[in-house]
Backbone as a printed PyTorch tensor [residue, N CA C, xyz], in Angstrom:
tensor([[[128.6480, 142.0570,  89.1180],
         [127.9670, 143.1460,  89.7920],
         [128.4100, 144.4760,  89.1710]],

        [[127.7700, 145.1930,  89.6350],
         [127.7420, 146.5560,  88.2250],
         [128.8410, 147.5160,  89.4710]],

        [[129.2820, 147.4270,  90.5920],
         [130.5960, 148.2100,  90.8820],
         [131.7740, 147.6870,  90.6070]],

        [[131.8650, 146.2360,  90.0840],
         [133.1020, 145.7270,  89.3650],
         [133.2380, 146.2490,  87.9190]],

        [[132.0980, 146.7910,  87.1940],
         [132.2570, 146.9730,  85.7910],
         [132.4710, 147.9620,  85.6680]],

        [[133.1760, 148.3220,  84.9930],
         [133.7390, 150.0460,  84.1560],
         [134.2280, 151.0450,  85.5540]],

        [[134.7480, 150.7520,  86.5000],
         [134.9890, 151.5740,  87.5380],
         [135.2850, 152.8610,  86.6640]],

        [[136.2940, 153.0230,  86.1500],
         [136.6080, 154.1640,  85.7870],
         [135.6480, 155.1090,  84.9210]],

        [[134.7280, 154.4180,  85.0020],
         [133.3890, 155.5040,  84.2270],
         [132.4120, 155.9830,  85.3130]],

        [[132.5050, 155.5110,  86.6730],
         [131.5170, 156.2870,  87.1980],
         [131.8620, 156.4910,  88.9890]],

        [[133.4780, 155.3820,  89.0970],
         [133.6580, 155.5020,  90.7300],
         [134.6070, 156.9890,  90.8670]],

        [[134.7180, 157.6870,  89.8080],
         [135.2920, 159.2460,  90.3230],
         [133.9940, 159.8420,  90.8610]],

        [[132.9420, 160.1510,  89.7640],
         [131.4430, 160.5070,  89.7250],
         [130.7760, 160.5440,  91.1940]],

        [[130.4220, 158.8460,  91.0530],
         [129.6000, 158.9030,  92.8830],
         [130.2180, 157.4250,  93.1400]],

        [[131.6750, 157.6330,  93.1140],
         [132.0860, 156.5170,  94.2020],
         [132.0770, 156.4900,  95.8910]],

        [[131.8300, 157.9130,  96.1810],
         [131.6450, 158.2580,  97.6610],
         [130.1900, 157.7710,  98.1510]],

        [[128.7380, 158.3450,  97.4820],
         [127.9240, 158.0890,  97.5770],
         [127.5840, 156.4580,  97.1630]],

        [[128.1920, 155.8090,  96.7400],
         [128.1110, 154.2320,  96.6540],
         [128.5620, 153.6190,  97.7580]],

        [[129.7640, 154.3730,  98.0380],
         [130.3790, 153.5130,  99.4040],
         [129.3700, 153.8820, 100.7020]],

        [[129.0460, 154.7920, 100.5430],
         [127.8640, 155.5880, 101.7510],
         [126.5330, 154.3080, 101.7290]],

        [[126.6350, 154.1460, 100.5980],
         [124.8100, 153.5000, 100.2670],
         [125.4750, 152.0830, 101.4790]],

        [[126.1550, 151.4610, 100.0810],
         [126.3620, 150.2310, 100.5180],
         [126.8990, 150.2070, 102.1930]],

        [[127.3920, 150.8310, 102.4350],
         [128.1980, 150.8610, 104.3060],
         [126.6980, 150.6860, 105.0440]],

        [[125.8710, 151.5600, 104.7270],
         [124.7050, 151.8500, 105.3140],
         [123.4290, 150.5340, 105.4680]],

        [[123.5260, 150.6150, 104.3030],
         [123.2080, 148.5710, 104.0530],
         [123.8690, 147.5690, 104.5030]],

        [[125.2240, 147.5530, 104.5390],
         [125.6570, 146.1470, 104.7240],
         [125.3370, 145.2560, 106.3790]],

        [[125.4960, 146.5740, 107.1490],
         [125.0290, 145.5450, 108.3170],
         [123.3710, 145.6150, 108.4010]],

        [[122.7110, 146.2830, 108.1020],
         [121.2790, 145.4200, 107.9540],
         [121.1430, 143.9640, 107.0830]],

        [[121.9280, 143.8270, 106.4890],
         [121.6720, 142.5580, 105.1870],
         [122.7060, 141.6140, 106.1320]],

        [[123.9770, 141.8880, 106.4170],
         [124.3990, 140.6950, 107.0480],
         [123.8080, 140.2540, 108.4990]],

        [[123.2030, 141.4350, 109.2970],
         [122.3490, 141.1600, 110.5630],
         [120.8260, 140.0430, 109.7320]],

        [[120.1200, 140.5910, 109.4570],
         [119.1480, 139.9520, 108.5390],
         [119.4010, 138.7850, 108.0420]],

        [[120.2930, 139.1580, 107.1700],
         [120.4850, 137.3600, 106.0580],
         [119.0590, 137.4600, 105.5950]],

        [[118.8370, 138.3230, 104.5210],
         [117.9640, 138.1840, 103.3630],
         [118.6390, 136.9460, 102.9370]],

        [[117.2580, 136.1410, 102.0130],
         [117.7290, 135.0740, 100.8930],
         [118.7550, 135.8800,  99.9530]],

        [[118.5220, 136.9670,  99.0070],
         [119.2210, 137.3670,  98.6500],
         [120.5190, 138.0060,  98.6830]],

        [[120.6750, 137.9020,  99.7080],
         [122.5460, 137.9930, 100.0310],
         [123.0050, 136.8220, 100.6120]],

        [[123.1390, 136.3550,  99.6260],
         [123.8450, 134.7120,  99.8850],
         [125.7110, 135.0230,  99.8110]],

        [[126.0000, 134.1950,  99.9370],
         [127.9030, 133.8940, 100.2450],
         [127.9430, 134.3690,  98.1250]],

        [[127.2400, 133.7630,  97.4720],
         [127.6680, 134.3490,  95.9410],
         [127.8380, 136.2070,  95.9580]],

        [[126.4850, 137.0190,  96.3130],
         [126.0740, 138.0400,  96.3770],
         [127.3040, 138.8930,  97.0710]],

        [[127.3030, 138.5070,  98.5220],
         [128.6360, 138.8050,  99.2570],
         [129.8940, 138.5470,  98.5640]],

        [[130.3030, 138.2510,  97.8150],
         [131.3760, 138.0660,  97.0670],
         [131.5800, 138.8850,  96.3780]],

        [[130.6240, 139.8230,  95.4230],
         [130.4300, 140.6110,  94.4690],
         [130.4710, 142.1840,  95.1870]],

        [[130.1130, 142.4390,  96.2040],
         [130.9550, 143.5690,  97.0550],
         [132.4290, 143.5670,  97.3390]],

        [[133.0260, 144.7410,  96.4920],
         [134.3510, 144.9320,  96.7200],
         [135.1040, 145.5190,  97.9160]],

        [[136.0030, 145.4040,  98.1360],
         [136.8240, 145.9580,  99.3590],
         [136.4170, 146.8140,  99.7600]],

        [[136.7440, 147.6520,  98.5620],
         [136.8270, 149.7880,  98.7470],
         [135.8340, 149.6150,  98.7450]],

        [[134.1640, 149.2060,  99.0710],
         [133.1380, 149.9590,  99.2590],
         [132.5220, 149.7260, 100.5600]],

        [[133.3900, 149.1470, 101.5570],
         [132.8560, 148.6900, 102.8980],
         [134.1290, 149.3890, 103.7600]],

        [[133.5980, 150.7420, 103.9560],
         [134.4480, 151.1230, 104.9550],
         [134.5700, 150.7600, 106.7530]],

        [[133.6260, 150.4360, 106.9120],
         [134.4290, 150.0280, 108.4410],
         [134.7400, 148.0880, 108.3780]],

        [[135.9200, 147.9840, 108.4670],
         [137.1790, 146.9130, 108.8390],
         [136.2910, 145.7580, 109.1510]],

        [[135.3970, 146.3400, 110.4080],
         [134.3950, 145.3010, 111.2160],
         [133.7260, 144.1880, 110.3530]],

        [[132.8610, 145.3780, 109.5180],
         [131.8280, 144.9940, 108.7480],
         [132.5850, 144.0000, 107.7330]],

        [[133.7930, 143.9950, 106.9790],
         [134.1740, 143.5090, 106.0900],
         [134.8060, 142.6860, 106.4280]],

        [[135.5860, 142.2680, 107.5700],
         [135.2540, 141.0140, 108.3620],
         [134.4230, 139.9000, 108.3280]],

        [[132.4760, 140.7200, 108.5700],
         [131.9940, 139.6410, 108.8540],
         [131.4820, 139.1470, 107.0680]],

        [[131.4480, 140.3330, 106.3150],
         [131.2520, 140.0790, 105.1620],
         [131.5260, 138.7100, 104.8600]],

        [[133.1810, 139.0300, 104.9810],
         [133.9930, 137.9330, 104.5030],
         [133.9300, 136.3270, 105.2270]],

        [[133.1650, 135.7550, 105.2260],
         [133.1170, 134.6320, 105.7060],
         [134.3070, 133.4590, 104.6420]],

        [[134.2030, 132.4260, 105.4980],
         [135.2400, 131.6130, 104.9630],
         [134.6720, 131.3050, 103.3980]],

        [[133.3230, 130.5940, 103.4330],
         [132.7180, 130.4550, 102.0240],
         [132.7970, 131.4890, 100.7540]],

        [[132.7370, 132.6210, 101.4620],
         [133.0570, 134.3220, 100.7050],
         [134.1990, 134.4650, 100.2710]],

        [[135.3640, 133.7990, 100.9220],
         [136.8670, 133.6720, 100.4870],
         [137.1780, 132.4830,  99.4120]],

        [[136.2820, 131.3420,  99.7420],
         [136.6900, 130.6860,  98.7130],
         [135.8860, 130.6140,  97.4060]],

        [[134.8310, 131.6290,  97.3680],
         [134.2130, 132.3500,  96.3600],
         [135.1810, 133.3390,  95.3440]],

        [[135.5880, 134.2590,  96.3270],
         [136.5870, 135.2750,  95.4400],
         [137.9790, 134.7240,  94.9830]],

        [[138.3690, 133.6010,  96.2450],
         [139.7610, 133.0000,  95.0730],
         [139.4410, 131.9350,  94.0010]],

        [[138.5280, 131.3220,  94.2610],
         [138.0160, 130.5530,  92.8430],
         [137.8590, 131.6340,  91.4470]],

        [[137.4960, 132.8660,  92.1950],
         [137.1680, 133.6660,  90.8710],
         [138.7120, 134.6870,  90.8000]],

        [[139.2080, 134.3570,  91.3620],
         [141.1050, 135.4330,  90.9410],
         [141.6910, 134.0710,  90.6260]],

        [[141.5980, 132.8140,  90.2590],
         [142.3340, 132.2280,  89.9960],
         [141.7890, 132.2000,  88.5190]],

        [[140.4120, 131.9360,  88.3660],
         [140.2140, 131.6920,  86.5470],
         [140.5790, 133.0450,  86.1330]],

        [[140.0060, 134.1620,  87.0910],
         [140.5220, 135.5270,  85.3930],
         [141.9150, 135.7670,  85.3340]],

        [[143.0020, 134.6030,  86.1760],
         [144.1720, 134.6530,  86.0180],
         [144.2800, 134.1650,  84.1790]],

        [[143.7630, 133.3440,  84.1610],
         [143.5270, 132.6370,  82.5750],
         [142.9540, 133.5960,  81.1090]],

        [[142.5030, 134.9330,  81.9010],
         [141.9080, 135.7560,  80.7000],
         [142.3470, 136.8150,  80.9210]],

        [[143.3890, 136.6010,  81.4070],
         [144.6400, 138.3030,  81.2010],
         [144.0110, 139.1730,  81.8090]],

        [[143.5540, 138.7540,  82.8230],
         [143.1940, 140.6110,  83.8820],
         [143.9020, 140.4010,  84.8580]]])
């Protein structure tokens, strides 16, 4: 997802207004459950861009957790 890539080229810029967008979205999409925000999709939203606690809670479902440690355990293997 394109807020994991190059942070440092554009989350000084409009990292406020990203976190604004996405906060503003996230509980319509997790109330909803578009097809397109599946447990993969939800995974690809980072911490810092879901400011209220609540919301990132429900983000995080159990499937969502074992999404993101499957993926911190391989880029353990490619030095990040």
């Amino acid at each position: 997802m394109i807020l994991a890539c190059n942070e440092h080229k554009w989350k000084s810029f409009v990292g406020d207004e990203v976190k604004a967008w996405v906060g503003g979205r996230l509980e319509v999409w997790i109330d909803k459950k578009p097809e397109r925000f599946a447990d993969y999709r939800k995974s690809t939203i980072p911490d810092w861009a879901v400011y209220d606690k609540e919301l990132l809670k429900k983000l995080r479902s159990k499937k969502v957790e074992e999404i993101l440690s499957k993926r911190k355990c391989s880029s353990a293997f490619i030095g990040k």
